[in-house]
C-alpha positions as CSV (number, residue, x, y, z in Angstrom):
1,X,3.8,21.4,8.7
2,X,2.4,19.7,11.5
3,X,-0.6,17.7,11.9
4,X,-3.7,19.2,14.0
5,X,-4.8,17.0,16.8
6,X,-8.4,17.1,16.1
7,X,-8.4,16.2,13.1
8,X,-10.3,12.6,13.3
9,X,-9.6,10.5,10.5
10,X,-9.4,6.4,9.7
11,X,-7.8,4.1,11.3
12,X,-5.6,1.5,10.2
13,X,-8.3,-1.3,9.7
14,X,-10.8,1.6,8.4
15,X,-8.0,2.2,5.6
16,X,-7.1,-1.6,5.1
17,X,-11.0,-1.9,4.4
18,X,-11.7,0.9,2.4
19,X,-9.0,-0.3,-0.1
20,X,-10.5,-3.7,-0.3
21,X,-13.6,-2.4,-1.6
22,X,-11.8,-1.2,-4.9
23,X,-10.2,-4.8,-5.5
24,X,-11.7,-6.3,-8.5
25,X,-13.2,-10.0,-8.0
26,X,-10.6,-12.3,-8.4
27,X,-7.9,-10.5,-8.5
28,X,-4.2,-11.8,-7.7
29,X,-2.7,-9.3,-5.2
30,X,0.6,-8.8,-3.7
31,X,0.7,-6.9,-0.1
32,X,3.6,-5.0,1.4
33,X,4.9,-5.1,4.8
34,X,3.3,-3.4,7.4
35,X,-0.3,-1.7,6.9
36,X,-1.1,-2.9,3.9
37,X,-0.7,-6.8,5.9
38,X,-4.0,-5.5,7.2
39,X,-5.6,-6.2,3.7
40,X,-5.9,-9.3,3.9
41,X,-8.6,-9.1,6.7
42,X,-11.5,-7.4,4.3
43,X,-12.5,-9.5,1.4
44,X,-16.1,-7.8,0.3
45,X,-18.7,-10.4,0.4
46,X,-19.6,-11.7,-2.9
47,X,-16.1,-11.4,-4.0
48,X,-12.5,-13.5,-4.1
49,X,-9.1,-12.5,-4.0
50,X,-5.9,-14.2,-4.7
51,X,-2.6,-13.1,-2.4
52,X,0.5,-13.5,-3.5
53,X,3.7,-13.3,-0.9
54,X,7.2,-12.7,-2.8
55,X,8.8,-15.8,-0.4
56,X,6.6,-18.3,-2.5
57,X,3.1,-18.7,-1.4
58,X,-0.3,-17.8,-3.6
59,X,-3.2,-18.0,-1.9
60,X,-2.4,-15.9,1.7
61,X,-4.9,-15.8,4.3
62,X,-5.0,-13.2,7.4
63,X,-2.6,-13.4,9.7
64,X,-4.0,-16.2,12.6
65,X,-4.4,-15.5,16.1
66,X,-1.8,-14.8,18.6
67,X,0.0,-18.0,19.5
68,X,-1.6,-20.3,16.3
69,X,0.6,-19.4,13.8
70,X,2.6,-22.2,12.0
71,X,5.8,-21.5,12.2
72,X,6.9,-22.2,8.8
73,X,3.9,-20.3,7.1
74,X,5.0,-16.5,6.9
75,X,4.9,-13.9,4.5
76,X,7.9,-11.4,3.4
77,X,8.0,-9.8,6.3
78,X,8.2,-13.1,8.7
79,X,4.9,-12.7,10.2
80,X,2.8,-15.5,10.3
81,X,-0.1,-16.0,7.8
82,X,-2.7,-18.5,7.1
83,X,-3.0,-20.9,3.7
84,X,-6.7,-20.7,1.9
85,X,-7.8,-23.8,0.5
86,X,-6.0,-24.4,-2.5
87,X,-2.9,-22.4,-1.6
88,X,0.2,-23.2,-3.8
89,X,3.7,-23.2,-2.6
90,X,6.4,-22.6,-4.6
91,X,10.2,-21.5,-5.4
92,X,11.4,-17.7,-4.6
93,X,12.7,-18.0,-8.0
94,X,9.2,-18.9,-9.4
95,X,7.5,-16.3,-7.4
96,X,9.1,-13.7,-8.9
97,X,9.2,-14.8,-12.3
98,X,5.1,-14.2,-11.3
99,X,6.1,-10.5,-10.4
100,X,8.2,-9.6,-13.6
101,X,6.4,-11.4,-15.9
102,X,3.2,-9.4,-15.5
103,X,1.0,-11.8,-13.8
104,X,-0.1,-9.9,-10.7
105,X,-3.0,-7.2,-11.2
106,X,-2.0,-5.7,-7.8
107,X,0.4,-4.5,-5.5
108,X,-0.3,-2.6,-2.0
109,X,2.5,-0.8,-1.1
110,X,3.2,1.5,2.2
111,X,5.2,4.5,1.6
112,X,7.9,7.0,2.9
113,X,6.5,9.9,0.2
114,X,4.5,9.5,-2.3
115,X,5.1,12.7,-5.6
116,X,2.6,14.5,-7.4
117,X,3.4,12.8,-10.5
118,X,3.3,9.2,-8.8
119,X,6.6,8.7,-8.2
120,X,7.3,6.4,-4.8
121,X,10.2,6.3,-2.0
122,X,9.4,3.4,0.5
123,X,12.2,1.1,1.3
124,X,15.4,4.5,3.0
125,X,15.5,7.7,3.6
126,X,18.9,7.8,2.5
127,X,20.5,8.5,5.7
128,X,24.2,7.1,6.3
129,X,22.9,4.5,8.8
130,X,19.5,3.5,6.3
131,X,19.2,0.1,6.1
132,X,19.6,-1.1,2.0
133,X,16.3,-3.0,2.2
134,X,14.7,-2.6,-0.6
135,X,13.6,-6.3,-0.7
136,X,11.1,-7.1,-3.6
137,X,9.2,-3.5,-4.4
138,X,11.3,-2.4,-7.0
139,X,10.5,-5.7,-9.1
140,X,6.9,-5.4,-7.5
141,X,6.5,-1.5,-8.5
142,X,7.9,-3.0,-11.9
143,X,5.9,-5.8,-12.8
144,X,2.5,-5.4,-11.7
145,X,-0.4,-3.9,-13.3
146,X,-1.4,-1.5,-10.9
147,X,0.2,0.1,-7.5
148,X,-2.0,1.3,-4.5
149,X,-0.3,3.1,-2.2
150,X,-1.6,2.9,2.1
151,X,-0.1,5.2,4.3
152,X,-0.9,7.5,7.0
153,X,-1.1,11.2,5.8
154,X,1.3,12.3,7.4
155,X,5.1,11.2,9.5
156,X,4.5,11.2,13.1
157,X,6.6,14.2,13.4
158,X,3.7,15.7,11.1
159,X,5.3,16.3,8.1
160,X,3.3,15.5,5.0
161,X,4.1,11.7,2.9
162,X,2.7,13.0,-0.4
163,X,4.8,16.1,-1.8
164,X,5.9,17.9,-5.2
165,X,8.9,15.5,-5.6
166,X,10.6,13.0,-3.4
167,X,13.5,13.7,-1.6
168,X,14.3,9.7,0.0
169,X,15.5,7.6,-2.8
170,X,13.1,6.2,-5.1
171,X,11.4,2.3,-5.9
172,X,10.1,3.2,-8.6
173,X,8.8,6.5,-10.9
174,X,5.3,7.4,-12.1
175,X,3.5,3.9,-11.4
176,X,1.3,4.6,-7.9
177,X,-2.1,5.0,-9.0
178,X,-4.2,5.6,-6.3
179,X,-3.3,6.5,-2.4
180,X,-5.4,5.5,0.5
181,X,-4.1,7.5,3.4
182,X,-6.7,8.3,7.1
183,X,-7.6,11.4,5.6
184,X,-8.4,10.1,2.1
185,X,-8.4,8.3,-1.1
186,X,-6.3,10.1,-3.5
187,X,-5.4,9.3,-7.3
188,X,-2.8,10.5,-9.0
189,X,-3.7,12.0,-12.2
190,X,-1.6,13.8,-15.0
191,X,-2.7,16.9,-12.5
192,X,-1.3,15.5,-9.8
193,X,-3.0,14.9,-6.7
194,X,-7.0,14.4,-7.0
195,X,-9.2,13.4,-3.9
196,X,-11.5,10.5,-4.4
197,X,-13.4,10.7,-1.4
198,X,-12.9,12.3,2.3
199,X,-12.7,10.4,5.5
200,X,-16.1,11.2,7.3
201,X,-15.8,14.4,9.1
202,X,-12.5,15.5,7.7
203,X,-12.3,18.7,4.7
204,X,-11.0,19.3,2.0
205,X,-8.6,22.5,3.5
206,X,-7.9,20.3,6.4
207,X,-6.5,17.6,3.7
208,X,-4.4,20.2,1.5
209,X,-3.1,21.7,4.9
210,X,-1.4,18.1,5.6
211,X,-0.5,17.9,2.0
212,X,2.6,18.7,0.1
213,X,1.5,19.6,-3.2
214,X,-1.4,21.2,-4.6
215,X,-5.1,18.8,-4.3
216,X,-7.6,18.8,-7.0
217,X,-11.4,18.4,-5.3
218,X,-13.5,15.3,-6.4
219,X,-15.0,15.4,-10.3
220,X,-18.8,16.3,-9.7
């Protein structure tokens, strides 16, 4: 199933921003590698948010400009972040003792393939030469309150990230809640698949064509 080239949808900083809008205020968040890094750029005004990086740092800021990064100040995935006032640092140990205890409200996750019934492969495809890097999402997946998934609709070779069941090994089962993707924001309900809203200028049929498994439309 390949992906049309017309179809226009959000970019990775359009996604990264959209999913900031649905962070509760004051909210302690844990970001995963890759787009969901971008995350950290869009705080809504009026509101505050507290991110959390499994290496031992609460309080993240944005990644800093090319060539001002301290280079002892990185997250998971040894890029370089900033510290917001009143930043803590801390053990790996303690850090996640944070995760598996319950005390983050949120982790963003990127993903390889995302099921119908919320189930998550992100960390091998299973392949012979995979990497075994499943690094902290399985304890993330485990211990947080709630899982948003980022992710582009669709692999480069067009084939389509959310499906009827996984076939990559899993991180975790049924715990993604919502997926925002550059077509749309997706929950997953009991259903399965139900669009939240539509990027600007991109349909519903266009959406389901890209998609796996079967899409319920928005509730009126």
């Amino acid at each position: 199933m390949s992906q049309q080239a017309d179809t226009k949808g959000w970019t990775r900083e359009e996604m990264a921003q959209r999913l900031a809008q649905d962070i509760p205020n004051g909210s302690y968040v844990n970001l995963g590698i890759g787009i969901p890094e971008l995350v950290a750029r869009f705080v809504p005004q009026g509101r505050m948010f507290i991110y959390h990086t499994e290496n031992g740092l609460l309080g993240m800021g944005p990644s800093p400009e090319e060539g001002d990064g301290d280079p002892e100040l990185i997250n998971a995935g040894k890029r370089h972040v900033t510290a917001n006032p009143g930043a803590a640092y801390f053990h790996h140990a303690d850090s996640f003792a944070m995760i598996r205890g319950g005390h983050l409200d949120l982790s963003v996750l990127g993903a390889m393939q995302v099921s119908q019934h919320g189930d998550l492969a992100n960390w091998s495809t299973g392949k012979p030469d995979a990497i075994p890097a499943v690094g902290g999402a399985m304890d993330l997946v485990a211990g947080v309150k709630q899982v948003f998934v980022i992710t582009q609709h669709c692999t480069k070779s067009g084939e389509p990230k959310l499906v009827e069941s996984c076939s990559y090994p899993l991180t975790g089962r049924g715990i993604v809640n919502r997926i925002y993707s550059d077509l749309a924001v997706i929950d997953v309900t009991p259903e399965g698949f139900r669009v939240v809203e539509l990027c600007p200028g991109v349909d519903f049929q266009s959406v389901q064509e890209r998609t796996g498994a079967p899409l319920l439309p928005a509730e009126q």
